[in-house]
KEFI-885037 format. One record per residue: residue number from 1; residue in one letter; x, y, z of N, C-alpha, C in turn. Coordinates in steps of 0.1 Angstrom, whole numbers. Example, Ala and Ser with C-alpha at 12.3 -4.5 7.8 and 13.67 -1.06 7.14 Angstrom:
<pts>
@k->1, r->A, nxx->132, nyy->-57, nzz->78, caxx->123, cayy->-45, cazz->78, cxx->132, cyy->-33, czz->78
@k->2, r->S, nxx->128, nyy->-22, nzz->71, caxx->137, cayy->-11, cazz->71, cxx->129, cyy->0, czz->79
</pts>
This chain:
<pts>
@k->1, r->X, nxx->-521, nyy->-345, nzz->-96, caxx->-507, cayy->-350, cazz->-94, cxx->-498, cyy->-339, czz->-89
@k->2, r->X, nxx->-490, nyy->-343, nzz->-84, caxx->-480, cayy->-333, cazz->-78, cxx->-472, cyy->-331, czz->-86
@k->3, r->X, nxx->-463, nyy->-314, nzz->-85, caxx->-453, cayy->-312, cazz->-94, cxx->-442, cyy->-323, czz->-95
@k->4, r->X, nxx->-439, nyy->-330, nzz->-104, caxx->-424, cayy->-333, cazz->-103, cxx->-431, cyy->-349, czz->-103
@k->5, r->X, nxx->-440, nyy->-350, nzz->-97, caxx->-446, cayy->-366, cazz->-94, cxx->-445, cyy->-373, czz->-110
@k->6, r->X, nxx->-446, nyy->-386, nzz->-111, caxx->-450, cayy->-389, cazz->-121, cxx->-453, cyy->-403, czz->-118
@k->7, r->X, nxx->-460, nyy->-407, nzz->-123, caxx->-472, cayy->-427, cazz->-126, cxx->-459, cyy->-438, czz->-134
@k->8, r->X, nxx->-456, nyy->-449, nzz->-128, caxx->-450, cayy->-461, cazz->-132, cxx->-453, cyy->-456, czz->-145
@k->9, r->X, nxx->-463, nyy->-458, nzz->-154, caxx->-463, cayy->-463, cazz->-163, cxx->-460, cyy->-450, czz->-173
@k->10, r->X, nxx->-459, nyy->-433, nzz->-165, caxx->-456, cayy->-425, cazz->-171, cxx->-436, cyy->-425, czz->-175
@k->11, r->X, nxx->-431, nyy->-433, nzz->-160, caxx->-414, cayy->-434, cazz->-157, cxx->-410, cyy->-443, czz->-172
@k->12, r->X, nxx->-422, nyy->-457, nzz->-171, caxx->-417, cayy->-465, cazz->-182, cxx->-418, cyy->-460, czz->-193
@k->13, r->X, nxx->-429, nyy->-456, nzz->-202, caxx->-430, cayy->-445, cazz->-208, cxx->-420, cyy->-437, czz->-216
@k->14, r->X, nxx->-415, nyy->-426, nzz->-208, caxx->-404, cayy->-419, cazz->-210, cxx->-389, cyy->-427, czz->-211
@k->15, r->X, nxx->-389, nyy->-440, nzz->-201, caxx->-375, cayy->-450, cazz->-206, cxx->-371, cyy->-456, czz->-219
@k->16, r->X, nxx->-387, nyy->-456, nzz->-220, caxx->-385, cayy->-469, cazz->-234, cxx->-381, cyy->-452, czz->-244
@k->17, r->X, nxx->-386, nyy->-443, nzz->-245, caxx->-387, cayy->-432, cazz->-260, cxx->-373, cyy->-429, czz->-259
@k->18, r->X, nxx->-367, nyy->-426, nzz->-244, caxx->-355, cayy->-424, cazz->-246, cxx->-344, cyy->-430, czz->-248
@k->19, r->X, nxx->-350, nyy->-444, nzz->-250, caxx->-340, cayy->-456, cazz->-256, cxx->-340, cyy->-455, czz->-274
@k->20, r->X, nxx->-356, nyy->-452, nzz->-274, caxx->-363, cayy->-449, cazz->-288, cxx->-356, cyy->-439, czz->-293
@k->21, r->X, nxx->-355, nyy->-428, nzz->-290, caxx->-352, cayy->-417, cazz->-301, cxx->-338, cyy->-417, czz->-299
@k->22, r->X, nxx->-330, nyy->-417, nzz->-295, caxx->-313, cayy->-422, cazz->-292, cxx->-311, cyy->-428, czz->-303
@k->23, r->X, nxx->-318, nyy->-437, nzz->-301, caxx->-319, cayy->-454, cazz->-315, cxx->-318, cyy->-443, czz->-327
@k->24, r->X, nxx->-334, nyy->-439, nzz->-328, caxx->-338, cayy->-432, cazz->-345, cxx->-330, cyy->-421, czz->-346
@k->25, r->X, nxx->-324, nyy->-415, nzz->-337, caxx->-314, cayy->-404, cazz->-337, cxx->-299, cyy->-409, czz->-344
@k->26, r->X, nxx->-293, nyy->-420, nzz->-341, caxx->-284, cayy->-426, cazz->-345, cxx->-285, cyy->-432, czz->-359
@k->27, r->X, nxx->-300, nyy->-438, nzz->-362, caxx->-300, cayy->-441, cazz->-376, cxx->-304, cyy->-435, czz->-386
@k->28, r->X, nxx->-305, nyy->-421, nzz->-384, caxx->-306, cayy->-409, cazz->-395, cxx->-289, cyy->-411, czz->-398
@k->29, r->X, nxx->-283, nyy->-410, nzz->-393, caxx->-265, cayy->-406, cazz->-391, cxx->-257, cyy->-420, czz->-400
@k->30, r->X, nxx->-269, nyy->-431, nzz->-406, caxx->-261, cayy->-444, cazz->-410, cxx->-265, cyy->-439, czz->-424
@k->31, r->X, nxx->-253, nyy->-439, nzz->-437, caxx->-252, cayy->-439, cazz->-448, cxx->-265, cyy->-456, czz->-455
@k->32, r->X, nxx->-272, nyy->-451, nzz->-462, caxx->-277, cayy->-460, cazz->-466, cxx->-270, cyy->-470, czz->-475
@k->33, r->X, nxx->-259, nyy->-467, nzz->-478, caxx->-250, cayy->-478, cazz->-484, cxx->-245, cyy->-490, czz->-472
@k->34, r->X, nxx->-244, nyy->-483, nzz->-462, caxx->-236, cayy->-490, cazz->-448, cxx->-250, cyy->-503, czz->-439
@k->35, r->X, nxx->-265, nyy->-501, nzz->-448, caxx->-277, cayy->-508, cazz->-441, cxx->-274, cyy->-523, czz->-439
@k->36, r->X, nxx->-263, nyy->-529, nzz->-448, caxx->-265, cayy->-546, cazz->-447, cxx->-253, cyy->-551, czz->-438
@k->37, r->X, nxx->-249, nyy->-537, nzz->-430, caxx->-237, cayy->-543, cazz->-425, cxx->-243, cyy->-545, czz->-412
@k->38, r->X, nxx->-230, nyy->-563, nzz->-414, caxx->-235, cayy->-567, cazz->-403, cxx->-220, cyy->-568, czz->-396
@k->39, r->X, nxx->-221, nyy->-573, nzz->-384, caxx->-205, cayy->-574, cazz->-372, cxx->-199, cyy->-587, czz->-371
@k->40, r->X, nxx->-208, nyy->-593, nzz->-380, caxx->-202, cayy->-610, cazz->-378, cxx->-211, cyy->-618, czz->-387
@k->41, r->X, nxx->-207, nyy->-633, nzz->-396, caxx->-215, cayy->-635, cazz->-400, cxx->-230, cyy->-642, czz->-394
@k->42, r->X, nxx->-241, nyy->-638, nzz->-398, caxx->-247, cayy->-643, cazz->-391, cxx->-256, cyy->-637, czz->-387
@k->43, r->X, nxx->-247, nyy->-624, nzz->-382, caxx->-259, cayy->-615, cazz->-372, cxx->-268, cyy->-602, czz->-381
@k->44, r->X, nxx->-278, nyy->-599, nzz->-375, caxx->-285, cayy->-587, cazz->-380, cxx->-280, cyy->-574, czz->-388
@k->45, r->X, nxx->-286, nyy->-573, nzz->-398, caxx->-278, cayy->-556, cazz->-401, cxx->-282, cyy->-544, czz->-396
@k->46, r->X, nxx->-285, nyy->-532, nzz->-400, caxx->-290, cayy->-522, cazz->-393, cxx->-308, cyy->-522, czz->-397
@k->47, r->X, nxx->-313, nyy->-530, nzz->-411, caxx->-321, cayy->-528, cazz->-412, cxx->-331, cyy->-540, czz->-405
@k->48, r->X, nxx->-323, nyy->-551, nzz->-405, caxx->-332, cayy->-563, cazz->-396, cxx->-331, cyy->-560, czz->-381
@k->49, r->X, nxx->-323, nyy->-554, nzz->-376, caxx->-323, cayy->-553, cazz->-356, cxx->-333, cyy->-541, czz->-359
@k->50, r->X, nxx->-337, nyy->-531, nzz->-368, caxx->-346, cayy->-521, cazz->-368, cxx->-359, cyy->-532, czz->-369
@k->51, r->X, nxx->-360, nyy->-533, nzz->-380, caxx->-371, cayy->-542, cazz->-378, cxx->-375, cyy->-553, czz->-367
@k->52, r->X, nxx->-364, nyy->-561, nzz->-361, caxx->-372, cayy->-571, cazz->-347, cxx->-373, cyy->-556, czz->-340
@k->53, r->X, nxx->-368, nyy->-548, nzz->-335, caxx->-373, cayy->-540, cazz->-324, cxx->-387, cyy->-534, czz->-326
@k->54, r->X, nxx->-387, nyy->-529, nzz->-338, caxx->-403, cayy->-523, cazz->-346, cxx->-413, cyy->-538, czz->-340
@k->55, r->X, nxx->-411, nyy->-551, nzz->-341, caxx->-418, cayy->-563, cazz->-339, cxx->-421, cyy->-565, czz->-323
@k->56, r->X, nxx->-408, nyy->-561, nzz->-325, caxx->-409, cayy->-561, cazz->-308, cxx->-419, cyy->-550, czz->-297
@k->57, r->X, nxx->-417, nyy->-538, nzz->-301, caxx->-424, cayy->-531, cazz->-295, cxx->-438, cyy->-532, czz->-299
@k->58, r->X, nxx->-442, nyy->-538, nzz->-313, caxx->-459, cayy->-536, cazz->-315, cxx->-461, cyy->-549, czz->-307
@k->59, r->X, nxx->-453, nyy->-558, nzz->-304, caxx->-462, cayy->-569, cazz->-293, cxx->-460, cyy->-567, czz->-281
@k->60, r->X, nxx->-455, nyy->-552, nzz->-274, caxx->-464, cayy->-551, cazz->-263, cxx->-480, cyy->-542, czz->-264
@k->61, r->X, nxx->-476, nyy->-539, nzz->-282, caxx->-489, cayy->-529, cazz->-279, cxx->-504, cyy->-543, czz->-282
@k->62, r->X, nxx->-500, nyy->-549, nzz->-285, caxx->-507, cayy->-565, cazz->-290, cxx->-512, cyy->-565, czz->-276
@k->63, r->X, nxx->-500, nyy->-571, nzz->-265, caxx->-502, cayy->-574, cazz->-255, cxx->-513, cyy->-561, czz->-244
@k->64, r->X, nxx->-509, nyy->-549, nzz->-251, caxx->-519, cayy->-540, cazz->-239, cxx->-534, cyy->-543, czz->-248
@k->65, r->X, nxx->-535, nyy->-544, nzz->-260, caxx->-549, cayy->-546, cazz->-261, cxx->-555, cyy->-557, czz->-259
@k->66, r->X, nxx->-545, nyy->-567, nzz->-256, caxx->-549, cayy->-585, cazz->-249, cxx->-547, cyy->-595, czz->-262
@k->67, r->X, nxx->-542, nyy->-588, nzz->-268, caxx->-541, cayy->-596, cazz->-285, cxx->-527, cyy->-607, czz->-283
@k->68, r->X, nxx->-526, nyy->-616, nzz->-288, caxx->-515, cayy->-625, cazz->-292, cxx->-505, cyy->-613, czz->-302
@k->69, r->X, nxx->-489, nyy->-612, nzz->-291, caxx->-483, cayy->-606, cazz->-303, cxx->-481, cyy->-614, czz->-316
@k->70, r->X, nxx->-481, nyy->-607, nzz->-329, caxx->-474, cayy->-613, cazz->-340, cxx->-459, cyy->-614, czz->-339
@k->71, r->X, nxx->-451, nyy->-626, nzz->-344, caxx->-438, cayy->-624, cazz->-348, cxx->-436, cyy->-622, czz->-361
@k->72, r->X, nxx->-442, nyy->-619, nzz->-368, caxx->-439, cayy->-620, cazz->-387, cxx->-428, cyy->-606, czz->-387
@k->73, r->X, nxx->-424, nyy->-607, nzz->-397, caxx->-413, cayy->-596, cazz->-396, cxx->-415, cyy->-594, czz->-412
@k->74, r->X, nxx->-421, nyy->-584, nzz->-420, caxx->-417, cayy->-579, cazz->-430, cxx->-410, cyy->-571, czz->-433
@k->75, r->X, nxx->-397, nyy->-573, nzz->-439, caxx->-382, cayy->-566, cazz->-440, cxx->-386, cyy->-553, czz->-447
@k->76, r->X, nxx->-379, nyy->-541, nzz->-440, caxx->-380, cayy->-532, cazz->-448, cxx->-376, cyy->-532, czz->-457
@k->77, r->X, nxx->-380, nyy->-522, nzz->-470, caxx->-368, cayy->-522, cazz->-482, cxx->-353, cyy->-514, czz->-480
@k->78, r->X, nxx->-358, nyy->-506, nzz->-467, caxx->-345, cayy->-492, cazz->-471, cxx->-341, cyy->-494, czz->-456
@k->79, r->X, nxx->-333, nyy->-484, nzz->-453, caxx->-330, cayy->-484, cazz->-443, cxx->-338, cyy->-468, czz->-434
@k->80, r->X, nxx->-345, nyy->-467, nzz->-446, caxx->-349, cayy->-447, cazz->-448, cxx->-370, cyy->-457, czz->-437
@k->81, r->X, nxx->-370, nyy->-466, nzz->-445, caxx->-385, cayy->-471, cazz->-443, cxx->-381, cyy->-480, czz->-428
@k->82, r->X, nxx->-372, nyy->-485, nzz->-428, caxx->-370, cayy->-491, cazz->-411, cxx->-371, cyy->-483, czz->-401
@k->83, r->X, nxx->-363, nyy->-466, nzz->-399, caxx->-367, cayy->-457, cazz->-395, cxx->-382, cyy->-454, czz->-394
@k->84, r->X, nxx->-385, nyy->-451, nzz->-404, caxx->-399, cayy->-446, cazz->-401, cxx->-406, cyy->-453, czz->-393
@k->85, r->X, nxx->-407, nyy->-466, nzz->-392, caxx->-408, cayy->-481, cazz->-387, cxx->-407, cyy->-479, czz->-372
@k->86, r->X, nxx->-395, nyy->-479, nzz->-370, caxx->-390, cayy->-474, cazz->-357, cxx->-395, cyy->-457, czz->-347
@k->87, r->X, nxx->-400, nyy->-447, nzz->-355, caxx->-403, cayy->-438, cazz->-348, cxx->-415, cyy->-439, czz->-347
@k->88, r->X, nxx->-421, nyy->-448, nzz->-359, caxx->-440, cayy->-451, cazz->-355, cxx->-444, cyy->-456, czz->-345
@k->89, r->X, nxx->-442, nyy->-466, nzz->-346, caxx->-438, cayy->-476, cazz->-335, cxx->-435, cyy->-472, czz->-322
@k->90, r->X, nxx->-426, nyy->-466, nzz->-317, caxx->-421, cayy->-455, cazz->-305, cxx->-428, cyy->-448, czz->-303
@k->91, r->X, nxx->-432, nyy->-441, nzz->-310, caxx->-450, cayy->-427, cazz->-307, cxx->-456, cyy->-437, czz->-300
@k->92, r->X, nxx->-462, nyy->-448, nzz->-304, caxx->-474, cayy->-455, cazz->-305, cxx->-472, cyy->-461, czz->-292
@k->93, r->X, nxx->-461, nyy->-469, nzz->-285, caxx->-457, cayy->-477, cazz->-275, cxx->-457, cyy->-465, czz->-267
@k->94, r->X, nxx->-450, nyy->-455, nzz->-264, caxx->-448, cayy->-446, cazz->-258, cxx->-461, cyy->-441, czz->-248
@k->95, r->X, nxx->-473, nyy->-435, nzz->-262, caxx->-485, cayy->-431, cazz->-256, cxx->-491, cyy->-444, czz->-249
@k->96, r->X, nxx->-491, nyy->-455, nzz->-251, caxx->-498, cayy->-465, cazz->-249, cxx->-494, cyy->-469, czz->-233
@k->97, r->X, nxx->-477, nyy->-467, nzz->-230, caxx->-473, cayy->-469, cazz->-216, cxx->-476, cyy->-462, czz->-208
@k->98, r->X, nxx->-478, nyy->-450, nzz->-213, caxx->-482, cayy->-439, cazz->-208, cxx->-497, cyy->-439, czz->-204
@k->99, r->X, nxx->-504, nyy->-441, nzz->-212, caxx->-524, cayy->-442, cazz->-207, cxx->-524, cyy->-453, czz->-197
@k->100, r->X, nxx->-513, nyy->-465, nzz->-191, caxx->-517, cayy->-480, cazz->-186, cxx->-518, cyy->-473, czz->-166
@k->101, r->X, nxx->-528, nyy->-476, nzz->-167, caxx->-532, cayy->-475, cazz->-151, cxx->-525, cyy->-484, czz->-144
@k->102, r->X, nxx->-524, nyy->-481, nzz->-128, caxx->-518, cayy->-491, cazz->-120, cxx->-523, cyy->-507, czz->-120
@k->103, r->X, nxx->-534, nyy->-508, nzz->-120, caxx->-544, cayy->-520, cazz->-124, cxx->-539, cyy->-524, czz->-140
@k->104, r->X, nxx->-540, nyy->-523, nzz->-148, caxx->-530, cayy->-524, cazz->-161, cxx->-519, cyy->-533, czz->-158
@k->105, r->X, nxx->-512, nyy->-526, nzz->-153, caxx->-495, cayy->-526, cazz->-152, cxx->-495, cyy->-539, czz->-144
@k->106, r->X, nxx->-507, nyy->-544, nzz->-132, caxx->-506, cayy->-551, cazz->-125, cxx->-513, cyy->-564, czz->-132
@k->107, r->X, nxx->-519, nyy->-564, nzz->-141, caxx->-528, cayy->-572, cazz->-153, cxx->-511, cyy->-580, czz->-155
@k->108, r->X, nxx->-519, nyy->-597, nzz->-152, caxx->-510, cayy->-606, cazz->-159, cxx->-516, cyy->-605, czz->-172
@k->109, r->X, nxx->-508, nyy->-612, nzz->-181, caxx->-506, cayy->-613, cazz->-197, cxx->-495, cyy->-624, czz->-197
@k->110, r->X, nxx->-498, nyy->-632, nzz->-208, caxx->-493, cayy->-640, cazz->-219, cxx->-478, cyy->-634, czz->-222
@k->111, r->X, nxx->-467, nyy->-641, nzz->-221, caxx->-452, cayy->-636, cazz->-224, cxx->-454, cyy->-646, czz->-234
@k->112, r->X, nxx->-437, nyy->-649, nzz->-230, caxx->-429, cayy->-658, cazz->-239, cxx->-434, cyy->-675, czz->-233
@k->113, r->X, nxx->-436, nyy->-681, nzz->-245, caxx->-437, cayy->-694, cazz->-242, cxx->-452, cyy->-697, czz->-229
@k->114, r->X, nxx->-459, nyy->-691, nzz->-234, caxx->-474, cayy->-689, cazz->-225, cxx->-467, cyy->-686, czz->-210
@k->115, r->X, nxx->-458, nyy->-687, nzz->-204, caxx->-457, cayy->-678, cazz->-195, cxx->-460, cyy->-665, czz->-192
@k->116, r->X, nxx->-469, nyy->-665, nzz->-179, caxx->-474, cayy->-649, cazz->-180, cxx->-466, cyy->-642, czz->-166
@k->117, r->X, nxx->-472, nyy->-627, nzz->-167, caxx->-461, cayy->-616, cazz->-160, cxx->-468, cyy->-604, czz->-160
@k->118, r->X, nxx->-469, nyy->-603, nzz->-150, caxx->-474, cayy->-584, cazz->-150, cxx->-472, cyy->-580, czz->-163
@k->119, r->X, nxx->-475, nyy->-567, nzz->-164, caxx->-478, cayy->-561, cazz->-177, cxx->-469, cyy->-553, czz->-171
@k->120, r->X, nxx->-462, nyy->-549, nzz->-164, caxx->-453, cayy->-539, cazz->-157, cxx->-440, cyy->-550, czz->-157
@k->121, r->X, nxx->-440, nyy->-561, nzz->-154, caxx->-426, cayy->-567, cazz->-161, cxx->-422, cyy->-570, czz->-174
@k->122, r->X, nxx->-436, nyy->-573, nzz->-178, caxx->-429, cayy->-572, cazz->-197, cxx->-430, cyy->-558, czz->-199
@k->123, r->X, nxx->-433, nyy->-545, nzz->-198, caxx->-427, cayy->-535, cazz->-202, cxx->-416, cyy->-531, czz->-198
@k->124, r->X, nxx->-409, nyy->-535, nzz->-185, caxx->-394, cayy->-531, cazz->-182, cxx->-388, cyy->-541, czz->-193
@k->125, r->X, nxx->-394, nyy->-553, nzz->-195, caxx->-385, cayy->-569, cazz->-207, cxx->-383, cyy->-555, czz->-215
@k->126, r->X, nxx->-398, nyy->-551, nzz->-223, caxx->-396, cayy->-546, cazz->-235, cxx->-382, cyy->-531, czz->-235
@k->127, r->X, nxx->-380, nyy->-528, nzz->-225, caxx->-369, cayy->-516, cazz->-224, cxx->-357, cyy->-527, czz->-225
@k->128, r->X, nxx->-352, nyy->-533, nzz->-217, caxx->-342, cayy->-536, cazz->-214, cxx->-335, cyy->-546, czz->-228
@k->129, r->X, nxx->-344, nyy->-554, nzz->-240, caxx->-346, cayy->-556, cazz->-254, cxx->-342, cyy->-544, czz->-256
@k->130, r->X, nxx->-348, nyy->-532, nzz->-260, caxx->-349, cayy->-521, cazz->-268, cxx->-330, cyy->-517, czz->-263
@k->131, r->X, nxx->-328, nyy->-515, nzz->-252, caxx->-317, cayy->-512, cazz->-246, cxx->-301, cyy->-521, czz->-251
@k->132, r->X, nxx->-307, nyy->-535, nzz->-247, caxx->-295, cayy->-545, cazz->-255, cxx->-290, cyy->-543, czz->-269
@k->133, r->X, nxx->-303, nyy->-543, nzz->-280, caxx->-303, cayy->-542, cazz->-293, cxx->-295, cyy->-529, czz->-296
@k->134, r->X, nxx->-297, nyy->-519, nzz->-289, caxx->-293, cayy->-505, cazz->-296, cxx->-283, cyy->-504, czz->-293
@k->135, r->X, nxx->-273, nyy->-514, nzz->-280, caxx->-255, cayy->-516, cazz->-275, cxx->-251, cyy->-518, czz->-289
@k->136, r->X, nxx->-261, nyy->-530, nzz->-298, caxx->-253, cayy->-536, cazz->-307, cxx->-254, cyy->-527, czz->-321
@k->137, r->X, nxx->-265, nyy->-519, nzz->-323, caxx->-263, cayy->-508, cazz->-329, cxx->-253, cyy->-497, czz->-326
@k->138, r->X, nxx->-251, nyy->-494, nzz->-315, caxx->-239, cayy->-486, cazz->-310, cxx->-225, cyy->-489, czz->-312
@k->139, r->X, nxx->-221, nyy->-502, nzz->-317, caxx->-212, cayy->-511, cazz->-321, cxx->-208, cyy->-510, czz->-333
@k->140, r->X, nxx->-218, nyy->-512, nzz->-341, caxx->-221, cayy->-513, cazz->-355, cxx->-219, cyy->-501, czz->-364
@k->141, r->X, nxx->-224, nyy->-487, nzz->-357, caxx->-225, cayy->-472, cazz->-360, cxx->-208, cyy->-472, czz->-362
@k->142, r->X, nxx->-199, nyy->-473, nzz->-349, caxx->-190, cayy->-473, cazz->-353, cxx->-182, cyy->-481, czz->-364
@k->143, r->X, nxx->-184, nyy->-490, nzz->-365, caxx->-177, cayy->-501, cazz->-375, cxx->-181, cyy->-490, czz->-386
@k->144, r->X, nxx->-187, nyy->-487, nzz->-391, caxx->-189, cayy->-477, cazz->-399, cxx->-188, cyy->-467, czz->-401
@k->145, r->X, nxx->-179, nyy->-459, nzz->-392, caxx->-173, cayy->-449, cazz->-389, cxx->-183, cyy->-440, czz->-389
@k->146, r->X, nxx->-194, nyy->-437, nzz->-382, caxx->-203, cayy->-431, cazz->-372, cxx->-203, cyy->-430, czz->-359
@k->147, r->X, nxx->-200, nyy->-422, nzz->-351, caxx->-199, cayy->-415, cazz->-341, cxx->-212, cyy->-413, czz->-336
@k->148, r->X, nxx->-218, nyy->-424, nzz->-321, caxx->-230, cayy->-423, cazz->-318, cxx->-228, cyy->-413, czz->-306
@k->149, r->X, nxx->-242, nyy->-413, nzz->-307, caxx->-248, cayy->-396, cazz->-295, cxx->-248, cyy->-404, czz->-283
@k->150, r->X, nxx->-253, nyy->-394, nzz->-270, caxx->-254, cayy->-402, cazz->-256, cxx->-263, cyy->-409, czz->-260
@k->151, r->X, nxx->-266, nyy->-418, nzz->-253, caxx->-270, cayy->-435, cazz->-254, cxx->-282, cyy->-432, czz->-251
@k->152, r->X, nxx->-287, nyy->-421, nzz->-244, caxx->-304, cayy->-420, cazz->-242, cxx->-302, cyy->-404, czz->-246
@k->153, r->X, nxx->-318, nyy->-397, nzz->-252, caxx->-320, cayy->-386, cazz->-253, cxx->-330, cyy->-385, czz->-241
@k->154, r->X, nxx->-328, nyy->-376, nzz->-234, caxx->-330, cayy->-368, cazz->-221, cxx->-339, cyy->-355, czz->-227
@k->155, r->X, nxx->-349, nyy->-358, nzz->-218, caxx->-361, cayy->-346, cazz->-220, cxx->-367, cyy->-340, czz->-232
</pts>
């Protein structure tokens, strides 16, 4: 490969982690007293939007090994164990986008509602989820007087 070049699935890769570690970077910085806050009634706290994203990202790794994602969601207890949740997770998706060959990426798969889609359009879905969710974490950080970092970590 050429200097500087880099593989679709290496670009995706590096999108989703930098949405990823931004995220896990911002929720080291949330007081664990501040985890059940939510912005409205109704909506997620910091420890359930941690957890659907953790859900979320292991059903594309479901999906690269051809498996039916799970939706079960076991709630963390902490907000300290949602983290960890979330940077495992991230490792794991990250390497996994990373090894998907062009033939991969081009591999239909099983989405939402047996609709199927490249494996290169549900991995941009799975960014642009990871992306929406962490606006509303970015939201939330403040309501709680946290001051979030740039919105992606870079390099």
């Amino acid at each position: 490969m050429l200097l500087g070049m880099t593989t679709q699935s290496q670009r995706a890769a590096r999108s989703f982690i930098a949405h990823r570690s931004a995220l896990t970077a911002l929720l080291t910085e949330i007081p664990e007293g501040s985890a059940a806050h939510t912005p409205w009634e109704g909506a997620m706290n910091f420890i359930s939007l941690s957890d659907h994203l953790d859900v979320s990202a292991k059903g594309i790794l479901a999906a690269i090994a051809g498996q039916a994602p799970s939706r079960e969601v076991v709630p963390s207890q902490s907000l300290q164990e949602a983290r960890t949740r979330l940077q495992e997770s991230g490792a794991q998706v990250s390497q996994a986008l990373e090894g998907l060959s062009d033939d991969d990426l081009a591999r239909e798969i099983p989405a939402f509602g047996g609709r199927m889609m490249p494996m290169s359009q549900f991995a941009e879905l799975l960014i642009m989820h990871e992306a929406h969710h962490k606006g509303q974490v970015w939201l939330m950080a403040r309501q709680v007087g946290v001051k979030p970092p740039f919105f992606v970590q870079m390099g």
